[in-house]
C-alpha positions as CSV (number, residue, x, y, z in Angstrom):
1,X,-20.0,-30.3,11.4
2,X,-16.3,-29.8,10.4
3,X,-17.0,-30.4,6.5
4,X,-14.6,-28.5,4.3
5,X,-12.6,-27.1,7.4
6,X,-9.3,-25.8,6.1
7,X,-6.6,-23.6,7.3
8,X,-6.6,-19.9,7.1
9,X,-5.3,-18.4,4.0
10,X,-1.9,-15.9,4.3
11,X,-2.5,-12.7,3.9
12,X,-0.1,-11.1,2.2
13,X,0.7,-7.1,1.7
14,X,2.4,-5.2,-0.5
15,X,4.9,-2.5,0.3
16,X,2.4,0.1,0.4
17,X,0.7,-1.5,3.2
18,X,3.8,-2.9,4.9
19,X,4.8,1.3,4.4
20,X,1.3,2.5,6.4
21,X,1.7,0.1,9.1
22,X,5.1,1.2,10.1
23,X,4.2,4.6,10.1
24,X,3.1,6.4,13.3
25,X,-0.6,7.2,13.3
26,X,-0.7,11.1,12.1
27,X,2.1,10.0,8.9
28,X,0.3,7.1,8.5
29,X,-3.1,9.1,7.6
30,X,-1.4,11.7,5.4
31,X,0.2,8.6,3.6
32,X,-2.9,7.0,3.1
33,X,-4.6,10.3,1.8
34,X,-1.9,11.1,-0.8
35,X,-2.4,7.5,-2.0
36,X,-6.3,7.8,-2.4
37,X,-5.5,11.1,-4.0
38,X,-4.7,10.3,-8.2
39,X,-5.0,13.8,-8.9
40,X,-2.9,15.8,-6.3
41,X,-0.4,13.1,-6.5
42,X,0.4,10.7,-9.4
43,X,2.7,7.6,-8.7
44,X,5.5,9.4,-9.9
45,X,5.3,12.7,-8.2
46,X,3.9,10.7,-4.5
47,X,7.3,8.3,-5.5
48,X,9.8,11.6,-6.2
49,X,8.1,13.1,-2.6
50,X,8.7,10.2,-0.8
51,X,12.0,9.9,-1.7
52,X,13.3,13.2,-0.7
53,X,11.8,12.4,3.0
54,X,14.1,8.8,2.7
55,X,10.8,6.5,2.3
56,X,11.8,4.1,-0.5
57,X,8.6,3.4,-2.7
58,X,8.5,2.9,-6.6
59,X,6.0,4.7,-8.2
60,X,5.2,1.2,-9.8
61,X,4.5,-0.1,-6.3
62,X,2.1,2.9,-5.8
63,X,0.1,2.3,-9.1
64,X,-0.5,-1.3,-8.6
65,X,-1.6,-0.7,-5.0
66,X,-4.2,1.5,-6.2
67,X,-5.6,0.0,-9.1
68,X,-5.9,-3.0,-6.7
69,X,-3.0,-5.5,-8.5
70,X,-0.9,-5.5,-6.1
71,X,-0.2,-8.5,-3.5
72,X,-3.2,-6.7,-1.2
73,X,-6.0,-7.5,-3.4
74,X,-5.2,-11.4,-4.1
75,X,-6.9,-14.3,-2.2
């Protein structure tokens, strides 16, 4: 019955998700859409933007988020 029980794995986040869950609700969805959003904003421009409002965010961060490499997408 209990064969192969093991604990739960961590889950671990990376900045872009530790970012989006400290955000209230309503910045936390435009976040979210200018991440999903390659075109309107590359890592570098959604990086410079962020900075000017005093969110810290590398636009190195932002590209590994969204081509899944990040800490997010590991088991």
């Amino acid at each position: 019955m209990l064969e192969g029980l093991e604990p739960p794995k961590p889950k671990f986040t990376c900045k872009v998700a530790l970012l989006a869950n400290d955000l209230d609700k309503k910045d936390a969805e435009i976040f979210q859409a200018a991440i999903a959003d390659v075109r309107k904003w590359p890592a570098k421009s959604l990086q410079k933007a962020l900075k000017e409002r005093g969110v810290s965010l590398a636009d190195t961060v932002i590209s590994r988020h969204r081509t899944k490499l990040c800490r997010c997408y590991k088991d």
